[in-house]
C-alpha positions in Angstrom: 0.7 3.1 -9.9 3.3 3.2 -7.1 3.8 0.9 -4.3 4.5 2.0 -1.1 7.9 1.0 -0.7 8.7 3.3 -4.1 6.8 6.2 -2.5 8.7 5.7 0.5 11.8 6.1 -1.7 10.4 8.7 -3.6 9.6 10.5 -0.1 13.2 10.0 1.6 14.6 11.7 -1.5 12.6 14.7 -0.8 13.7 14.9 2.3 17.6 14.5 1.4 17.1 17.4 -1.5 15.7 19.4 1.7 18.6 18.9 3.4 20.6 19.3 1.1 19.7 22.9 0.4 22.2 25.6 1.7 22.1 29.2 2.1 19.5 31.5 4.3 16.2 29.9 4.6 14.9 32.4 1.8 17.1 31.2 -0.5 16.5 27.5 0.5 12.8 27.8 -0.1 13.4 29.4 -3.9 15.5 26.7 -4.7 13.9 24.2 -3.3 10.5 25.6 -5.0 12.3 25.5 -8.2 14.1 22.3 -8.5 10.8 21.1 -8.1 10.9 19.8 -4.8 7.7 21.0 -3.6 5.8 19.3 -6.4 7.3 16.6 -5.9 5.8 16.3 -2.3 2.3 17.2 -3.8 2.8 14.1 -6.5 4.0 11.6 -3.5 0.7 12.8 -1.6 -1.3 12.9 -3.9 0.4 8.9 -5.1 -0.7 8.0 -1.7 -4.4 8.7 -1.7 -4.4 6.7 -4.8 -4.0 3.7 -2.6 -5.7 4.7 -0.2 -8.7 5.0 -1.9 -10.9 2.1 -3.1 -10.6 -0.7 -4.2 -7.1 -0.1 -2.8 -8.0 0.9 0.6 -4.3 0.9 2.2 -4.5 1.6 5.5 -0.7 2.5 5.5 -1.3 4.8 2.5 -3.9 7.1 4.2 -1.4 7.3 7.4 1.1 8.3 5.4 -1.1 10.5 3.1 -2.5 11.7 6.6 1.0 12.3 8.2 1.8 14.1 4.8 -0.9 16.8 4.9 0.2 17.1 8.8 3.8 17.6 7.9 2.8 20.5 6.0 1.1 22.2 8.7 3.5 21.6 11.4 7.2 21.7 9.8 8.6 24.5 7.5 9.2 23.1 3.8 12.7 24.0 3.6 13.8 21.3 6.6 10.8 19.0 5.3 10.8 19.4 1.4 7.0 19.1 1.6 5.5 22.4 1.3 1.9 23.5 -0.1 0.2 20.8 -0.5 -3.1 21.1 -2.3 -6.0 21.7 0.5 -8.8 19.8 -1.5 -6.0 16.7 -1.5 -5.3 17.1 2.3 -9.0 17.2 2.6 -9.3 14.3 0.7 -7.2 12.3 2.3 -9.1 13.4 5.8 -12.1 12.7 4.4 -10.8 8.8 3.7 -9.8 8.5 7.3 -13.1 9.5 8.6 -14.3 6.9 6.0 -12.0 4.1 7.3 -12.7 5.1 10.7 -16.3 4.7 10.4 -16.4 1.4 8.3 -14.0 0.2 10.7 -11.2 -0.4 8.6 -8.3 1.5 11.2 -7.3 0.5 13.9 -8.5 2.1 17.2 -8.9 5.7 16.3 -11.4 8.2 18.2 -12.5 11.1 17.3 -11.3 14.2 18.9 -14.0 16.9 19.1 -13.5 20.3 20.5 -15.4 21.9 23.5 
């Protein structure tokens, strides 16, 4: 299993391949898609809700593996180098920070409900 600092290298170089990419944003995503890029986000995710789940529980591991599934959302993959994550891992990782937050195990989190 990974630690976290080797994720974190792991992630950094995902994020340099992204940047790394040249041409139109079309041709960034292809290449990026197929130099395995993209998967190689989904692995470092889905690395970090290894450790975040038990026994592990890592609290830094679900942020990140939280922050991950965000990054998805919010950035294109072609600046990020994290692209299509797999929704039953993002839900996974959301449902362990529910978890956390209910046992107690976070630090000061509240939930944000709509209405």
């Amino acid at each position: 299993m990974d630690s976290l600092k080797e994720l974190a290298g792991r992630e950094m170089a995902v994020l340099q391949r992204a940047h790394a990419a040249v041409g139109l944003i079309e041709e960034k995503e292809v290449l990026l898609r197929e130099a395995g890029v993209y998967s190689a986000s989904a692995s470092i995710h889905a690395a970090y809700i290894a450790l975040t789940a038990p026994p592990e529980s890592n609290p830094e591991a679900l942020k990140r593996a939280v922050f991950l599934g965000w990054y998805d959302d919010a950035e294109p993959g072609w600046i990020t180098g994290v692209e299509d994550l797999p929704s039953d891992q993002v839900r996974q990782a959301l449902e362990l920070l529910d978890s956390a937050r209910l046992g107690g195990r976070i630090d000061g989190a509240r939930r944000v409900v709509d209405g």
